[in-house]
Structures are given as C-alpha cells and as structure tokens.
C-alpha positions in Angstrom: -9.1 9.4 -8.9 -11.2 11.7 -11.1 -8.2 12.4 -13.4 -7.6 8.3 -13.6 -11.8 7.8 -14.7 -10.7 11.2 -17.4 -8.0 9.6 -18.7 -9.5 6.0 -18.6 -12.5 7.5 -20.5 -9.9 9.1 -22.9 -8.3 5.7 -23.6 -11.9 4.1 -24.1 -12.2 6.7 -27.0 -8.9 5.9 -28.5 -9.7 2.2 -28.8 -12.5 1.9 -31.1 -10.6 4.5 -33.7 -7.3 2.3 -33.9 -9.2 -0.8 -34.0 -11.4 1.0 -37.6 -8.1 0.2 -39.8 -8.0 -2.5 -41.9 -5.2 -5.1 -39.8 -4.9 -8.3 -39.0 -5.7 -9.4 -35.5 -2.2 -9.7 -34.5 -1.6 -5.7 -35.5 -4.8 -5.1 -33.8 -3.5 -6.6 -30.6 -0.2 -4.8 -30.9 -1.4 -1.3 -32.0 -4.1 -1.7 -29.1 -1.2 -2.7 -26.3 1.0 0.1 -27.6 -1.3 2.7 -27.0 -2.7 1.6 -24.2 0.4 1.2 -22.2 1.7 4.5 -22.7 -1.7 5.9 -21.7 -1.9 3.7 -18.6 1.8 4.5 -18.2 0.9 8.2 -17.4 -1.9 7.3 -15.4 0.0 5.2 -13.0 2.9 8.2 -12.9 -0.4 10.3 -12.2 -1.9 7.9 -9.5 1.2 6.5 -7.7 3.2 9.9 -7.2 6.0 7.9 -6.4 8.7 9.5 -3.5 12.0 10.1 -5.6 13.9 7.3 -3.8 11.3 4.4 -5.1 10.7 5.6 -8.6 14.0 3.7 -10.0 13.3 0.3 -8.6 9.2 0.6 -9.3 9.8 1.4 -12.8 12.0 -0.9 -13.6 9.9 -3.9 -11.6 6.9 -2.2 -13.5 8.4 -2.6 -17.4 8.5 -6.3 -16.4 5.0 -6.6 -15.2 3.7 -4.9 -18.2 5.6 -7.5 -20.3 3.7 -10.2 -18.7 0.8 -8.4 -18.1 0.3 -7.9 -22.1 0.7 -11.9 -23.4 -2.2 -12.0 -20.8 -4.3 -9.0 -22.3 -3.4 -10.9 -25.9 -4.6 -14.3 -25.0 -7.9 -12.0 -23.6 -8.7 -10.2 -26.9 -8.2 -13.7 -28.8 -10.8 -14.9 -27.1 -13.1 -12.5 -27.0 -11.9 -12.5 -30.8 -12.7 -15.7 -30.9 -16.1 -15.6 -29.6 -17.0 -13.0 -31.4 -16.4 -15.1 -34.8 -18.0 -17.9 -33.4 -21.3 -15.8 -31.7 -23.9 -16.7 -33.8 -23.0 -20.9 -34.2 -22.0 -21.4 -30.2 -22.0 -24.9 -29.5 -21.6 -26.8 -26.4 -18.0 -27.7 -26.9 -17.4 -24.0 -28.5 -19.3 -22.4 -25.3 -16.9 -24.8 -22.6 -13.8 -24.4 -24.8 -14.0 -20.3 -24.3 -15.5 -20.6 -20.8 -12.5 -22.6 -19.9 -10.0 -20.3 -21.4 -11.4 -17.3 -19.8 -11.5 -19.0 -16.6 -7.5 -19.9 -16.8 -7.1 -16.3 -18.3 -8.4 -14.4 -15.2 -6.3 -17.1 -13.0 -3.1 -15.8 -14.9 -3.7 -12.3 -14.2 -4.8 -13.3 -10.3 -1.4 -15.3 -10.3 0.9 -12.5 -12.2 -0.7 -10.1 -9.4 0.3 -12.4 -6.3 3.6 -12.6 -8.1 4.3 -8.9 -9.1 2.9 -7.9 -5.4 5.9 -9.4 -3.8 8.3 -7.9 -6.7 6.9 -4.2 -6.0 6.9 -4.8 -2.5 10.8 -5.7 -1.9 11.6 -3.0 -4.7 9.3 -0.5 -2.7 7.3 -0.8 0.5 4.4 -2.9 0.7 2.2 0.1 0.8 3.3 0.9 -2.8 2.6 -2.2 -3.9 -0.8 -2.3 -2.5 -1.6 0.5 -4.3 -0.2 -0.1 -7.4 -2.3 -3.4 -7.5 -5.3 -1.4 -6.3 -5.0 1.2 -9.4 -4.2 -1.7 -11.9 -7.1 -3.4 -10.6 -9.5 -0.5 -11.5 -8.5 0.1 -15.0 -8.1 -3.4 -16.2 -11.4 -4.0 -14.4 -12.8 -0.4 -16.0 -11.8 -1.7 -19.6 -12.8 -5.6 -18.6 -16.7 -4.3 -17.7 -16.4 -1.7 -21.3 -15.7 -4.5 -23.2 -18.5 -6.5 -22.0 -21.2 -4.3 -21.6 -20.5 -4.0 -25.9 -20.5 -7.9 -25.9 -23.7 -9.8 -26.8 -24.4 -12.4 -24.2 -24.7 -16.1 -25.0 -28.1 -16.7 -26.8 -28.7 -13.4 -27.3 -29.9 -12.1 -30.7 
C-alpha cells in the first residue's frame, strides 16, 4: 500500500501540469484520462499481483471497466467544471441542478461497481474482485477528497 499512496501522490503531481496548457475542456478531459489510466494501470499491476492463470481474463474484463469507468470520471470533471464557472453567481436552481448531478454521478460509479464485481468475479475468483474494487475504491476516493479539499465550498469567499 505505501508504493500505491507514492504513486498516487506521483499522479496528483502530474495533474495540475497537464491541466497548465492552453486546451479546451474536452482535451483537458482526455489528456487527464490518458494519463491517468496508464498511471493507475501500473498501480493496479503493482497492487493486484495477479496469479498467471487470472491475469488474461482480469485484463481483458478490466479494459472494459475502464471504458465505462472514464464517461463517468468525464461527466465528474464537467461538473466540477461546471461549478467552478458558475462559483461566484450560485443560485438556487444552479446549486440543485449540480447537487443532483453529482448525486446520480456517484450512483453511476456505485452501479458500474456492483456490475463490474460480478464481471471480475466469474473472470477470476471473488476474492480478486473484492480486492480490485477495494484498490479502485482508494484511488478514486484519494483523487475525489484532492479535488475537493482545492474546491471552494458553497458561499465561501
């Protein structure tokens, strides 16, 4: 676990230089997910140490997770995007609108998990699975509480 928080701290780092250039948000987004899934990539190689006779079928049921996992992650930086750009004039309706899409974005990823467990599990062992969601847990959670401890909270100035 020690090499995962180096590695995650490593990626933290990373973020804030690609994100300098002058792109649109959709390049942001994509320049952002590219990096970071090769990063996280290596850290769930590191983490899982996956016996030789599972590591064809995880992969493979791992590719497709991260393809869904990512519209997810997009959908989560548009918001916070979104906020951002609209910070200093919330509203009422503004504040509901991106309370109620962060709400149905952490209900995607809760139902992508359930989904994926079951996927990893009759690819692997259940055990596997388990831990797989355990580790993607802690980054995305790790990067989730970065990105809001640099987030201004509602009202504040």
């Amino acid at each position: 676990m020690k090499n995962l928080k180096t590695l995650l701290i490593a990626l933290f780092l990373l973020i804030p230089m690609i994100t300098t250039a002058q792109v649109t948000l959709e390049e942001e987004i994509q320049l952002i997910q590219a990096e970071f899934g090769l990063d996280k990539k290596k850290l769930i190689e590191l983490y899982m140490d996956l016996p030789e006779n599972y590591q064809t079928s995880f992969w493979m049921v791992y590719g497709q997770y991260e393809e869904e996992r990512k519209s997810i992650a997009r959908d989560r930086m548009i918001i916070i995007n979104d906020y951002l750009n609209n910070f200093e004039n919330l509203d009422e309706t503004k504040t509901d609108e991106l309370a109620k899409k962060t709400i149905k974005n952490d209900i995607n990823i809760s139902k992508l998990h359930a989904k994926y467990y079951k996927r990893f599990k009759k690819a692997t062992s259940a055990s596997i699975a388990a831990k797989f969601l355990q580790v993607d847990n802690y980054i995305h959670s790790s990067i989730k509480l970065s990105a809001q401890e640099t987030l201004p909270f509602i009202d504040e100035r």
